[in-house]
C-alpha positions as CSV (number, residue, x, y, z in Angstrom):
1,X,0.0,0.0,0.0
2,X,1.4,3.0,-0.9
3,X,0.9,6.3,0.9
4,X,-0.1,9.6,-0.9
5,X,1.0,13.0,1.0
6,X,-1.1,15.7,0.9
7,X,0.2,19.1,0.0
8,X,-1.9,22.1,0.8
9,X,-0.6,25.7,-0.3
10,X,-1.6,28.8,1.1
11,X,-1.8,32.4,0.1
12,X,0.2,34.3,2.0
13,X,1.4,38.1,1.7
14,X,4.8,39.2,2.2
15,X,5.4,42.6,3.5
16,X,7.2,44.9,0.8
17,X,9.0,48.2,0.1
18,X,10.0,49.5,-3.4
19,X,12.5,52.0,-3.9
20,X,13.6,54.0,-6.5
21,X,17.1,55.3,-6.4
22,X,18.8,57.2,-9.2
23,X,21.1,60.7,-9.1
24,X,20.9,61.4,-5.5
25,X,17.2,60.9,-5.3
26,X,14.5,58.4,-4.2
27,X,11.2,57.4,-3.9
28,X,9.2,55.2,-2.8
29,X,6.2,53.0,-4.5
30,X,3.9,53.7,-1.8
31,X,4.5,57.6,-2.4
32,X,3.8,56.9,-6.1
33,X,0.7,54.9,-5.7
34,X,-0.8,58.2,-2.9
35,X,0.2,60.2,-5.9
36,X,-1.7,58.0,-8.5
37,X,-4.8,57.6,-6.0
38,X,-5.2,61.5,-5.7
39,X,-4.9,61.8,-9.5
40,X,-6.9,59.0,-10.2
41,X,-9.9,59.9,-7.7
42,X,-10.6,63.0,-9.3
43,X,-12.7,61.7,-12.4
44,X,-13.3,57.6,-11.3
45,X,-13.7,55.9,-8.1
46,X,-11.3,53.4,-6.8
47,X,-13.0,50.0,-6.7
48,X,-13.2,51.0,-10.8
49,X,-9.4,49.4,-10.3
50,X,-9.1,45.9,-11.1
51,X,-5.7,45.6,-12.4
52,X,-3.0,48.1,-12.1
53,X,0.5,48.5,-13.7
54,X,3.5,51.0,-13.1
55,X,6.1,51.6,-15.7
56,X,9.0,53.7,-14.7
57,X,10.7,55.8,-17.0
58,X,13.8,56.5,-15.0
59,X,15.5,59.3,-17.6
60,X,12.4,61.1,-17.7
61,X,11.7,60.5,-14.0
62,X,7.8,59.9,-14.7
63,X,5.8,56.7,-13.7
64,X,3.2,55.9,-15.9
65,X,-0.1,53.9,-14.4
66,X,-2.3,51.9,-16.5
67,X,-5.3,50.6,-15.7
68,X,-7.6,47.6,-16.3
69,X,-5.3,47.5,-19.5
70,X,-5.8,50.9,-20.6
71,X,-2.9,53.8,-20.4
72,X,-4.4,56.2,-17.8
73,X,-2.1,58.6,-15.5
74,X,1.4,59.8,-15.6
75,X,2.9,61.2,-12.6
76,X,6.6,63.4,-12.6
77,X,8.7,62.2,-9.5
């Protein structure tokens, strides 16, 4: 007889901190994602969100936000 083990997985969340670092200055994701949120909150609501990406353009120092797919807010950091 042979036994079977039984794996079980679980979600779990891992506490995180981004940084950006580049020419003597930082910031931080949470500080870009406030910034988004106040832009964002003055024409939609929030639970509008169901997917959200953040490309960084370094050079230009500008995060750009898209949302649900679509391109959608650019913030200057």
């Amino acid at each position: 007889m042979l036994n079977k083990a039984i794996v079980e997985t679980k979600s779990i969340t891992i506490p995180r901190k981004m940084y950006v670092q580049y020419e003597g200055k930082q910031i931080e994701e949470d500080d870009l994602v406030k910034k988004f949120e106040f832009e964002w909150c003055k024409k939609y609501r929030i639970d509008e969100i169901t997917d959200l990406k953040i490309y960084l353009n370094i050079d230009a120092r500008k995060a750009y936000f898209v949302v649900n797919g679509s391109f959608s807010v650019i913030i200057d950091f």
